[in-house]
N, C-alpha and C positions, 0 to 999 in steps of 0.2 A: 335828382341825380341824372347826369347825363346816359343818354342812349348807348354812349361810345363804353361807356363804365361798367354795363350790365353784362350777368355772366350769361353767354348763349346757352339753351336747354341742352339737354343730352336728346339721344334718339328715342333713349326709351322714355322720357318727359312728353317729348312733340307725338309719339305715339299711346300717351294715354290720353293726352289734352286731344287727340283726335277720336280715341275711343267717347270720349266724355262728350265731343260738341254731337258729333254722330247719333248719338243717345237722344239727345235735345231735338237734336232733326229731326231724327223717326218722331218721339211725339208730338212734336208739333205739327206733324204732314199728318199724323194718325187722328188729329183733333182738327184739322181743316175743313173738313166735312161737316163740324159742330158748330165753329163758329171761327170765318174769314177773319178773326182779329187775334189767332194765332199764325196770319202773315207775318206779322208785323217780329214776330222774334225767327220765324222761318227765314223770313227775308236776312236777318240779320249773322245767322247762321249761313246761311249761301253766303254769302259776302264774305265773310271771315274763311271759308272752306278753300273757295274756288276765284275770286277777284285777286287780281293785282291793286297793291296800295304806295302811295306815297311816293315821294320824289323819284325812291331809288327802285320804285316798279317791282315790291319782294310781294313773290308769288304768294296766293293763299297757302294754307296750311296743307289742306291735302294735294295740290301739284307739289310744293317743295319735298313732301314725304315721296310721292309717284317718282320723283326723280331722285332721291337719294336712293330708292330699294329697286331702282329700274322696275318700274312695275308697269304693266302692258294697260293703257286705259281705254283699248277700243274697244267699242262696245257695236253689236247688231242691229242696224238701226236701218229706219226710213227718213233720210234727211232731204229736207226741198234744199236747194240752191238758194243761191243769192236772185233778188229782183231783176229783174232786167228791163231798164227803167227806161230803155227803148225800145219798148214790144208796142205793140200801138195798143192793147191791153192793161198795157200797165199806166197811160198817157191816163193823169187825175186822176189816178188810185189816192184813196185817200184814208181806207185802214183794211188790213190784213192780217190773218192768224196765218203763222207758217208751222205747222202740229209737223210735230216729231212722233214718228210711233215706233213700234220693236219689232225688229226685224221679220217678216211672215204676216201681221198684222196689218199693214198699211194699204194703199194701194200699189196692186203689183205692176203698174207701168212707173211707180218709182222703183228702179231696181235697188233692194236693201242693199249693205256693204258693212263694212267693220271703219265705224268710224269713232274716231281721239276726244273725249271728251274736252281734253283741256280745249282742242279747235274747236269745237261745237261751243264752247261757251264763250270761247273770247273773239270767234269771227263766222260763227250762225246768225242770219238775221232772226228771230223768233216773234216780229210783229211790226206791221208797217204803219202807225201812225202821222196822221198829215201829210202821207205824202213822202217820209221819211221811216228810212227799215231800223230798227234797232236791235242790237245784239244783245246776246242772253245775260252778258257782261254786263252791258249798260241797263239793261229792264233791272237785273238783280240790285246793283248799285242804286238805283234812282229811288227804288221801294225801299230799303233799304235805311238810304240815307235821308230820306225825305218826309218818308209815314212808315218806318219800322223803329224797332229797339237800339240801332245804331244813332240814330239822331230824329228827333220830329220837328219837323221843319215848317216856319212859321208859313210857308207859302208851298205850292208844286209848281212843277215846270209843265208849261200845257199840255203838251203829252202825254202826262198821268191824267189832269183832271177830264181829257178827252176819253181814258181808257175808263174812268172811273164813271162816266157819265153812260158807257154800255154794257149791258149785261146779255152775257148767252147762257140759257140752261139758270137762271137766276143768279150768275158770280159776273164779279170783274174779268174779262180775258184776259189779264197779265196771271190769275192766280191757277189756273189748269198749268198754264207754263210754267211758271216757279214749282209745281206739284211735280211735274217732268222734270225737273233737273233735280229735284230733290231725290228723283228715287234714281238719276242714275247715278249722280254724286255716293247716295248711300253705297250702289254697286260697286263702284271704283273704291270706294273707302272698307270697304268689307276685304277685296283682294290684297288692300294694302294692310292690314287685321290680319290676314289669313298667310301672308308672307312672312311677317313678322312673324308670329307662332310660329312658324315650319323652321324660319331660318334664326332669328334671335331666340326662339325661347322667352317667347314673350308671353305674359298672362293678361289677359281681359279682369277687370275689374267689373262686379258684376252691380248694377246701377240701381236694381230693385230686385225684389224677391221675385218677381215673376217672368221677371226678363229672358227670354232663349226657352220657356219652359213652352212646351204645346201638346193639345189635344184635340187628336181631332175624331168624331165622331157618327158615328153610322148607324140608324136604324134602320133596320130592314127586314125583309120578310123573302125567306130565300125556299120558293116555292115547289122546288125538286129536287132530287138530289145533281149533284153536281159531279161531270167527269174527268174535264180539264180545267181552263181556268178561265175565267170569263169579268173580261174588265170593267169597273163600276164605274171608278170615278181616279181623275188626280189631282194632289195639289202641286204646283211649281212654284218657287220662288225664284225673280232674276236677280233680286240681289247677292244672296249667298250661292246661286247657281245648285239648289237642292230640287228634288221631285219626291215627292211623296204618295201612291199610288194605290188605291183600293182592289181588289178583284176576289172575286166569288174560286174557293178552291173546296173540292170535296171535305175537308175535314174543318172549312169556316172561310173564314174573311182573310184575306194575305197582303199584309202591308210592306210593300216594297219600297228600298230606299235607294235614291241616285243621288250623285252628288257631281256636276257639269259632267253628266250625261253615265258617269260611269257607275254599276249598281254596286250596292255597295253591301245592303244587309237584307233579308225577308225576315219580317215577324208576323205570324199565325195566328190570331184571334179565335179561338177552336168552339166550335158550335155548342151551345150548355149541354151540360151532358143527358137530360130528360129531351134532348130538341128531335124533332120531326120535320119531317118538309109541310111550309107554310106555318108553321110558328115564328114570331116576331121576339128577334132579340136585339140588342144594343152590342154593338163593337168599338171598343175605344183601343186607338194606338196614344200612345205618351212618350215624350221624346224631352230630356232635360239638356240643353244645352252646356250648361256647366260641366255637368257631371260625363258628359258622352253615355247613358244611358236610357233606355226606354224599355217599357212594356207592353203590354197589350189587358182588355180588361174585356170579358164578356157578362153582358149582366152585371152582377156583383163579384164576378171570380175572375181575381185576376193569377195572369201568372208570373214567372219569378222576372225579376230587374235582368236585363241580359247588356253586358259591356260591346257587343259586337254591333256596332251601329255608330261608327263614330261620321256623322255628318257637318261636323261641325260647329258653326253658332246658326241658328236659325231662328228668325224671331214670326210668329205667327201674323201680324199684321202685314208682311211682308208675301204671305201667301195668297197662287191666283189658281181659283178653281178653274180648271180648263173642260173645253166638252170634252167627250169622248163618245165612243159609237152606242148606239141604242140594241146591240147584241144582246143585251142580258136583259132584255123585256121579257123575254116567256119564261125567266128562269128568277129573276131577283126581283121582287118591288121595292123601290126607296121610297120611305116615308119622310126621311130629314136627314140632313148632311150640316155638320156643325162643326166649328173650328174654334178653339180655347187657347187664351194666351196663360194656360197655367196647366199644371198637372190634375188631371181629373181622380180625386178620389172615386171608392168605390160605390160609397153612399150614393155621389152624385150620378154615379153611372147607372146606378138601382133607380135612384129616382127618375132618370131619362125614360127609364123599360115599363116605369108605372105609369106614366103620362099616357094619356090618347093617340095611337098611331099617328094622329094630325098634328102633335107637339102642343095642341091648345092646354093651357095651363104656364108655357112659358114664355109665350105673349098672345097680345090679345086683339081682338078685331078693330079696327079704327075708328068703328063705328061705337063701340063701347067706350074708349079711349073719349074720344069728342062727348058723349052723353056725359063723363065726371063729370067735367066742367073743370075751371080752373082750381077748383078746392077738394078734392074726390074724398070720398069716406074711405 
């Protein structure tokens, strides 16, 4: 059947077929870390998201969306410039990493800014091989189409097999950078997710049962009483622009929720009702994406499901523990800080508070690990 004969999708097709590759993304970028031969469909997914194809030059799927729903793709960044291939520094450069980092994080004599993902990937150079700078366009397309799930390709073009011949940190240098536009990709595709809902009334299709579901978890040993509020720890997300935020309050643990920057709910993890200063209990906050509900869990007691927390879609591989200040050393010790891409029952939360303050029992020393051997009893 000719090209010219097919019926074009609707909005709301091209936005589930972008919820659907989105899904794909995340696991694959989440299974990167396990094993470099889920490039090969990452890659394949970048391409389809964010490249231009074909004679007629039709955007990927998510610019064509960014521009039907006017959706804003700048993002906070540290971006190098282009080469400048008459610095007398640059005279036989013959390979370069150009690292993209988020905005606050980089170095500060690169001043950060708000820059367009769509430019960042079709006219950022992201690696100077031979002598020659290559765009994030061109790196994704070449993986892609060459040694990914789009085509594998009887030969490469010498610029892979030179990138493939070096490794930093034990990876390819092409795959930290594909891991960076994967997670801002996700960001910009989350906004255009989160536009949809507000303004068509659009529903998410939920991928797995555990999908958007999180837990995250606190043992601690909170050694006096408490008379303000004194901050432990947080989690942030850049994708869906969530914080999720721990602190020591007189009556237990208070989990505060932001969502781009604005709070939005507190829920209280309340101290077990035998507890003392310097007894060790477990706090769980639970957050179900689907549903917009969450609770909190001390010990074994939890309490009731509360609707006032709507953060949106938040998926837990997506979360970054950030520091925060060392004020609450003469007042709280943490023993373990853990994060769950599912709903923590109560069992499991009992089970956390019977463990060893040191978590031993839920993994194990490396040196044990090695002594199995390849066949372990």
């Amino acid at each position: 059947m000719s090209k010219t004969t097919r019926i074009p999708k609707s909005l709301e097709q091209n936005l589930y077929d972008l919820d659907a590759h989105l899904f794909s993304l995340r696991e694959h970028l989440k299974k990167l870390g396990e094993s470099p031969s889920h490039l090969k469909d990452l890659s394949a997914q970048l391409r389809l998201l964010v490249c231009t194809c074909g004679r007629s030059r039709t955007a990927g799927l998510l610019f064509r969306l960014v521009n039907e729903l006017k959706i804003d793709d700048k993002i906070f960044l540290h971006v190098p410039g282009r080469l400048k291939r008459d610095h007398p520094l640059a005279q036989g450069l013959e390979f370069l990493i150009v690292t993209i980092q988020r905005g606050g994080c980089g170095d500060p004599r690169l001043t950060p800014d708000y820059y367009s993902l769509k430019e960042i990937i079709h006219d950022t150079e992201a690696l100077v091989v031979g002598g020659e700078p290559l765009t994030h366009e061109y790196l994704i397309k070449a993986v892609s189409q060459q040694m990914g799930t789009a085509h594998e390709d009887q030969g490469l073009e010498p610029a892979l097999v030179q990138l493939k011949s070096i490794f930093i940190g034990g990876v390819e240098p092409f795959i930290p950078v594909l891991a960076k536009d994967a997670e801002l990709i996700l960001e910009i595709g989350e906004r255009v997710l989160e536009t949809a809902e507000a303004q068509l009334d659009f529903k998410r299709k939920r991928h797995e049962h555990n999908e958007g579901n999180i837990s995250i978890v606190a043992r601690l040993r909170v050694k006096q009483h408490v008379a303000g509020c004194i901050p432990l720890f947080r989690f942030h997300s850049y994708v869906s622009g969530v914080g999720i935020a721990g602190a020591a309050v007189p009556t237990g643990i208070a989990f505060s929720l932001s969502k781009h920057g604005c709070e939005i709910a507190e829920l209280v993890a309340e101290h077990p009702s035998n507890w003392a200063p310097g007894n060790d209990a477990v706090y769980v906050f639970s957050y179900c994406s689907k549903t917009r509900q969450a609770r909190t869990v001390t010990n074994d007691d939890a309490s009731n499901i509360t609707d006032d927390c709507d953060i949106g879609w938040v998926h837990a591989s997506d979360l970054v523990l950030e520091e925060t200040d060392v004020d609450h050393v003469d007042f709280v010790e943490k023993h373990f800080l853990l994060a769950y891409e599912r709903l923590l029952p109560t069992q499991d939360a009992k089970g956390l508070y019977d463990l060893p303050p040191n978590g031993y029992g839920l993994w194990k020393y490396s040196e044990e690990l090695e002594e199995q051997g390849e066949f372990p009893e």
